[in-house]
C-alpha positions in Angstrom: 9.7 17.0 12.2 6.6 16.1 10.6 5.7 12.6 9.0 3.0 10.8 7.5 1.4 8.4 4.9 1.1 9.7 1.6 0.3 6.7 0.0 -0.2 2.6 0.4 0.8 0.3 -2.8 0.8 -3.3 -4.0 2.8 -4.8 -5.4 2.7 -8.8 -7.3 5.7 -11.2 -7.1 9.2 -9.5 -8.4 7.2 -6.9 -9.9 8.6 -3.2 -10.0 6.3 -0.1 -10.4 7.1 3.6 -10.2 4.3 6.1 -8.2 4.4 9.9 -7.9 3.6 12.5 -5.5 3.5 16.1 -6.0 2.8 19.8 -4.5 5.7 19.2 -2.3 7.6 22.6 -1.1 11.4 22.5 -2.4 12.3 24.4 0.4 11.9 21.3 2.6 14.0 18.5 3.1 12.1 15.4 2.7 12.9 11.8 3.2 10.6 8.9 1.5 10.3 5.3 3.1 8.9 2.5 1.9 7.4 -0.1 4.7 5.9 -3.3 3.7 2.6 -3.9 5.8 2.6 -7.6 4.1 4.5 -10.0 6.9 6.8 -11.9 5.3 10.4 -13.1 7.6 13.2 -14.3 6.6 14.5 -11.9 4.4 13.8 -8.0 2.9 10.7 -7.3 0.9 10.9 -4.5 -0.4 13.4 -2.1 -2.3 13.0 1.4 -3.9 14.4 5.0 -4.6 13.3 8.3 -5.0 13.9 10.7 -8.1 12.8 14.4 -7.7 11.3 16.8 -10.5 11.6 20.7 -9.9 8.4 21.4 -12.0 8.2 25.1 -10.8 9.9 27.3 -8.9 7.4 26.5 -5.9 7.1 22.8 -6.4 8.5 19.0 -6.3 7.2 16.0 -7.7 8.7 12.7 -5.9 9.2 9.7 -8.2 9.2 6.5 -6.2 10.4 3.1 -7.7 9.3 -0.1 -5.5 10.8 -3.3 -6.5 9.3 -6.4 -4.7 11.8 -9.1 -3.4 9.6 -11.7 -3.5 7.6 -14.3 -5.1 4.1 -13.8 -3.3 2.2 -10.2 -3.5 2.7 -7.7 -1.3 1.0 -4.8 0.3 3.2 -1.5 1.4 2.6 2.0 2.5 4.6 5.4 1.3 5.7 7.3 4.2 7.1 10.7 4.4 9.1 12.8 7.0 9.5 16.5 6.2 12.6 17.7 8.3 
């Protein structure tokens, strides 16, 4: 397995905002997480999901929608794990 940070992102209160990433192989099996790097306790930060494009026969563009939780600003980073 191989992992990494593609990207970091902020985020302002409740706001949602969709990022993209692309050249990835579609012959790989990737999963996307989203980590806050903002400390906030008492409750989650931080949704999102992950849409996929198939824009060639040799490529994938990831479409990830964050959604912040919270009423202050927040700072998070975009993590991959190719399996």
């Amino acid at each position: 397995m191989t992992t990494g940070l593609q990207f970091t992102g902020n985020l302002g209160p409740n706001a949602t905002q969709k990022w993209f990433t692309f050249g990835w192989n579609p012959a790989n099996h990737i999963i996307w997480t989203v980590v806050p790097i903002t400390p906030k306790s008492g409750a989650p930060e931080i949704q999102w999901s992950v849409a996929v494009e198939r824009y060639s026969p040799t490529g994938c563009t990831y479409w990830i929608t964050a959604t912040n939780l919270t009423n202050v600003a927040i700072t998070f980073e975009g993590r991959y794990a190719i399996l």
